[in-house]
C-alpha positions as CSV (number, residue, x, y, z in Angstrom):
1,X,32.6,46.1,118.3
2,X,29.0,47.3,120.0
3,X,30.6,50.9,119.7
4,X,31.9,50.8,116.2
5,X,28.2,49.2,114.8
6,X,26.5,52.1,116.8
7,X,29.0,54.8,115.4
8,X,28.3,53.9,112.1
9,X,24.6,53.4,111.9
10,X,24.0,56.5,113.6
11,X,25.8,58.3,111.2
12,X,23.7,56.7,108.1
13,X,20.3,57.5,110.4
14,X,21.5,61.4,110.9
15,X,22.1,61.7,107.5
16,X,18.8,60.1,106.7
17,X,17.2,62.1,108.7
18,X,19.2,65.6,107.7
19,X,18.5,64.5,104.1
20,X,15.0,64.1,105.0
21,X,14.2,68.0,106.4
22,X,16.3,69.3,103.4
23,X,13.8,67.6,101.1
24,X,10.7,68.2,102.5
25,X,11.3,71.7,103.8
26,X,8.4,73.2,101.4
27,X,6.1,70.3,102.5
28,X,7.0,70.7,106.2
29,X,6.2,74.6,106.1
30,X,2.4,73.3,105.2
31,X,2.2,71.5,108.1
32,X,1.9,73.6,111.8
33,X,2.6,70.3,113.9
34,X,6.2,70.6,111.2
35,X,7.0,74.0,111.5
36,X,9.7,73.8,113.9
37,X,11.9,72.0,111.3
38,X,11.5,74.5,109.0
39,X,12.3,77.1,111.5
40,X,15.3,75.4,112.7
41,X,16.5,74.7,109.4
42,X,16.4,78.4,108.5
43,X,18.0,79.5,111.7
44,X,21.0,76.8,110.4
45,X,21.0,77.6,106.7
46,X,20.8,74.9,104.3
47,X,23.7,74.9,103.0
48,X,25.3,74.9,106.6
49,X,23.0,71.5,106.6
50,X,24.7,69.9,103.5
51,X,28.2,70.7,104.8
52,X,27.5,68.9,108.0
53,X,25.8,65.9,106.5
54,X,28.8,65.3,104.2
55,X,31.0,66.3,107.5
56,X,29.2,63.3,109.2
57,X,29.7,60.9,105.8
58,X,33.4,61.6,106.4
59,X,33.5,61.3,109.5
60,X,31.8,57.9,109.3
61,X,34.6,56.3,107.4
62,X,37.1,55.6,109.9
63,X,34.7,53.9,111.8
64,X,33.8,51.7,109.4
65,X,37.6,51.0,108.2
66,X,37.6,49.8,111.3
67,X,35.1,48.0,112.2
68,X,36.3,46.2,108.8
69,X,40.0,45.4,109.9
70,X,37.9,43.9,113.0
71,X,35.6,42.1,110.5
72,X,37.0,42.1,106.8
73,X,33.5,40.7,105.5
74,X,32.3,42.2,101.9
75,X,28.9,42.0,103.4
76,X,28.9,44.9,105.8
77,X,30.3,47.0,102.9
78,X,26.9,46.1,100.4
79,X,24.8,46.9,103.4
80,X,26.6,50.0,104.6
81,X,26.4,51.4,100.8
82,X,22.9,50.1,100.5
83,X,21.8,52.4,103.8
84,X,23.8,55.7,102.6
85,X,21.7,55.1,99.1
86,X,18.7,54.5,100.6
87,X,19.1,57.5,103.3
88,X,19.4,59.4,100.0
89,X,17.0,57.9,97.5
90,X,13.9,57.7,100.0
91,X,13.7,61.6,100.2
92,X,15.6,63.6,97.5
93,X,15.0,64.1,94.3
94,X,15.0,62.3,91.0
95,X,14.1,59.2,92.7
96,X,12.3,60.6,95.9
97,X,11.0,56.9,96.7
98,X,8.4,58.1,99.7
99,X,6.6,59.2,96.6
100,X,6.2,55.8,95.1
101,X,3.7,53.8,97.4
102,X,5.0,50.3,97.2
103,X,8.4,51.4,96.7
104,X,8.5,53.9,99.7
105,X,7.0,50.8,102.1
106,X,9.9,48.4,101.1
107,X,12.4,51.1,101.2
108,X,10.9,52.1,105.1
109,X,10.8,48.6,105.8
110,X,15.2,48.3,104.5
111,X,16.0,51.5,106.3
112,X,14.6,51.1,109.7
113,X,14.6,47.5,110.2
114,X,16.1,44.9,107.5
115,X,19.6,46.7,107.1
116,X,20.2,48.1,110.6
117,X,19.6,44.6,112.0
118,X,21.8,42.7,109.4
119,X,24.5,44.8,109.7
120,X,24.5,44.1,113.9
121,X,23.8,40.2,112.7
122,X,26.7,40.1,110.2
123,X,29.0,41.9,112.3
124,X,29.1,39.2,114.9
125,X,28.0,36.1,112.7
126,X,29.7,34.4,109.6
127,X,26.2,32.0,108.3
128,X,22.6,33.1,108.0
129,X,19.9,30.8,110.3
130,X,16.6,30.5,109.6
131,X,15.7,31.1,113.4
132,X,17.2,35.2,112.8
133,X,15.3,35.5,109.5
134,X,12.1,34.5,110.7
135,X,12.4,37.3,113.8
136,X,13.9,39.7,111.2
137,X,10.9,39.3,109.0
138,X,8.7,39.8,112.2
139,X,10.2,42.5,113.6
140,X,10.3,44.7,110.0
141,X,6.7,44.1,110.0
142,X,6.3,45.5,113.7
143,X,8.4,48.5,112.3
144,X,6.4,49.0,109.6
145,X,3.3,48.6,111.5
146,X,4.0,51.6,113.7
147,X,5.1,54.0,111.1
148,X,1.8,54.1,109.6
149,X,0.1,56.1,111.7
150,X,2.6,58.5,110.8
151,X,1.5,58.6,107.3
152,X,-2.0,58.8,108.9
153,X,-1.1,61.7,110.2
154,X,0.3,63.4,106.8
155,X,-2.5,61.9,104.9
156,X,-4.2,64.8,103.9
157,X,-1.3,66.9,103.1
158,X,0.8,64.6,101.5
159,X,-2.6,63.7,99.2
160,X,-2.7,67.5,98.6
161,X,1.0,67.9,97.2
162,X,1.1,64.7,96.1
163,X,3.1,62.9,98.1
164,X,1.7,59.0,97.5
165,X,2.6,57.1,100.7
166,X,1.4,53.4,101.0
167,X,-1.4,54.7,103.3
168,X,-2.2,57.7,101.1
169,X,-2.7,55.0,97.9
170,X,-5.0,52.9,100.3
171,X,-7.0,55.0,101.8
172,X,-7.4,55.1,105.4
173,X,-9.7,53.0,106.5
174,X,-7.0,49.6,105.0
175,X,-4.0,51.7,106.1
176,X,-5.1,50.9,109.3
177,X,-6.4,47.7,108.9
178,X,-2.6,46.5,107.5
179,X,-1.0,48.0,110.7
180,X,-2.6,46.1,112.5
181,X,-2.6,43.0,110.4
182,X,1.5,44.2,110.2
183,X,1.3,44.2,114.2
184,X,0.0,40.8,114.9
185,X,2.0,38.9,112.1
186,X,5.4,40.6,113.0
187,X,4.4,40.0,116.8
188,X,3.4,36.2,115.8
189,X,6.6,35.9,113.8
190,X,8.9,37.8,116.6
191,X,7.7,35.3,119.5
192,X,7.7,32.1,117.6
193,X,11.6,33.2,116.5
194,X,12.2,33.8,120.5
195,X,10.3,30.9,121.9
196,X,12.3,28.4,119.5
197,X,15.7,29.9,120.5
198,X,15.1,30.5,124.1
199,X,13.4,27.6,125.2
200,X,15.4,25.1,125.1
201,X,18.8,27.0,126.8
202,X,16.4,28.8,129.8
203,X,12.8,28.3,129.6
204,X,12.8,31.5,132.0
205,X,13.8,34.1,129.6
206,X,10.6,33.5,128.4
207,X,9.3,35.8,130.7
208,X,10.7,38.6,127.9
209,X,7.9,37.9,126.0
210,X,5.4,39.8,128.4
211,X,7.2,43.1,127.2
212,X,5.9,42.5,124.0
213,X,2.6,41.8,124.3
214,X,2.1,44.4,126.9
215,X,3.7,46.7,124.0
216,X,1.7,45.2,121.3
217,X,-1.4,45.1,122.8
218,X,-1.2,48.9,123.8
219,X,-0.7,49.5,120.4
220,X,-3.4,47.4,119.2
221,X,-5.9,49.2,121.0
222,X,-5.3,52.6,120.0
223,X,-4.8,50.9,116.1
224,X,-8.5,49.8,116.6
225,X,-9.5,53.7,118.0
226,X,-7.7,54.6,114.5
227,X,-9.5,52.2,112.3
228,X,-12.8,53.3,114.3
229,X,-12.8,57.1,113.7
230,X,-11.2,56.2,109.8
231,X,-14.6,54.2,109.3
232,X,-16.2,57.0,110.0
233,X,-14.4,59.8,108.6
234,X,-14.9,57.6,105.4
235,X,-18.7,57.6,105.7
236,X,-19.1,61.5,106.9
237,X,-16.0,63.1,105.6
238,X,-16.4,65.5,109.0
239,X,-13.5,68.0,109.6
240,X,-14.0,67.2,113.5
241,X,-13.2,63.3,113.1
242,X,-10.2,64.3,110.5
243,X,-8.8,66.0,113.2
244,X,-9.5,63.5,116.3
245,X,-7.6,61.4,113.6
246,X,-4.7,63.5,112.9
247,X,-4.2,63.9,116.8
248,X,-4.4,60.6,117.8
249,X,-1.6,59.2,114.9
250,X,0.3,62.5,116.3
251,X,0.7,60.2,120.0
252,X,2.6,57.7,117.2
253,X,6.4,58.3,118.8
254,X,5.3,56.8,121.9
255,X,3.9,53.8,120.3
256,X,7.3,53.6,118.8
257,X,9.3,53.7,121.9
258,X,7.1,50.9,123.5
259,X,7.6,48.7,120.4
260,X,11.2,49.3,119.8
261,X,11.7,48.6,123.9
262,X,10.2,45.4,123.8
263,X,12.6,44.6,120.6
264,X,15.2,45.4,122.7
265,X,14.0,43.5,125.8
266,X,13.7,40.4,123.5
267,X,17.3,41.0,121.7
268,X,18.8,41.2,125.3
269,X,17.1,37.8,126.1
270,X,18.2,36.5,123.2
271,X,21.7,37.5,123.5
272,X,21.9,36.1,126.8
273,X,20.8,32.8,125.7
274,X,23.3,32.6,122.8
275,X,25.9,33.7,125.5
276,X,24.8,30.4,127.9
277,X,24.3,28.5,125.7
278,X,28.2,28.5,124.2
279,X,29.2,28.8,127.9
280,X,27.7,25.3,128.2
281,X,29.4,24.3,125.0
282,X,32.4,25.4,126.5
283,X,32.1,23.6,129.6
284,X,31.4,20.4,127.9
285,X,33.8,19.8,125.4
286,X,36.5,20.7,128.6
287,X,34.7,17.6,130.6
């Protein structure tokens, strides 16, 4: 099951990711920290690029056929056809939805987090509790919250060919106040979701929790270095703090890693408490 779920979302992330260099290969060539995409795209060929990405999509199938014969739920289909759209829609053209602000927040906030993790959910899980909305809702958030400093980083030239991200239409002084308004909720949310399911099958794997707010709290302190020297790029407009700007969002991938770890850490506990806590079922309705 755990290697059927992993084949096919990471064909629906490659694609959204292939999709996305396709797109954006014009924009990318403005940008030196991007020109090895461009490069390597070139050395491939594009249309070498769209063979493999429909390659992948077809490729994909039998996974998912069986995955479905494993699972014959109507749900995983609406989400897996939901993903491949979105992989599309967010970067190529008519709809090109990272263009659109509001719309390419939601659609970030569907394809890296809300989708993925409902797929996994449904895969294994037949009703929908309250407990796994309220830490899906946290941890989108905490998704959301570190990709902004990767619009911080393209603020400038996505402004200049105008590409309108959420933190291009705010500016970037509230761009970074949200992430970190993003970071603490989705943290707030993630925990209370975790402490409520945990505590009462193993008060230990509580201990989970430090990964986050070791991760968080990393974050949160280079977030506040961010919204510093945005404050003041918005008072002096000096080419000097622009670029202290752009190469401190640029450490973003890290930040990424250290959140997504901690998700993981907590998903583990959490898994582990689901497992001993039907063991114990288990055991009791045999007494």
């Amino acid at each position: 099951m755990a290697g059927l779920i992993l084949a096919v979302l990471t064909f629906v992330s490659a694609i959204g990711a292939q999709l996305n260099t396709l797109s954006d290969r014009e924009l990318d060539s403005k940008e030196l920290r991007k020109r090895y995409l461009v490069e390597a795209l070139g050395a491939l060929g594009e249309s070498k690029l769209r063979r493999i990405v429909v390659l992948e999509f077809l490729l994909s199938l039998p996974f998912l056929v069986v995955l479905l014969v494993v699972q014959p739920k109507i749900v995983l289909i609406v989400l897996w056809v939901i993903g491949h759209f979105l992989a599309y829609a967010y970067s190529a053209s008519p709809l090109r939805l990272k263009c659109r602000s509001w719309l390419a927040m939601v659609s970030l906030l569907l394809v890296l987090s809300v989708l993925p993790v409902s797929f996994v959910y449904y895969a294994f899980a037949d009703v929908l509790e309250p407990l796994f909305v309220l830490f899906l809702v946290g941890q989108a958030l905490n998704v959301y919250a570190v990709i902004v400093p990767t619009e911080t980083r393209d603020y400038w030239i996505d402004g200049a060919n105008g590409v309108t991200t959420m933190t291009v239409r705010l500016g970037l002084v509230r761009a970074s106040v949200l992430a970190m308004v993003f970071l603490v909720v989705g943290g707030v949310l993630m925990v209370a979701a975790f402490v409520v399911a945990v505590y009462a099958t193993i008060p230990l794997l509580l201990v989970a929790l430090v990964a986050v707010l070791a991760a968080d709290t990393l974050i949160f302190r280079n977030y506040w270095k961010l919204y510093k020297l945005s404050k003041q790029y918005s008072v002096a407009r000096d080419a000097s703090v622009a670029e202290e700007i752009v190469e401190l969002s640029a450490r973003n991938p890290r930040w990424i890693n250290l959140a997504q770890q901690s998700i993981v850490v907590l998903s583990i506990a959490l898994i582990v408490a689901k497992f001993l806590f039907c063991s114990r079922l288990i055991e009791m309705r045999f007494r």
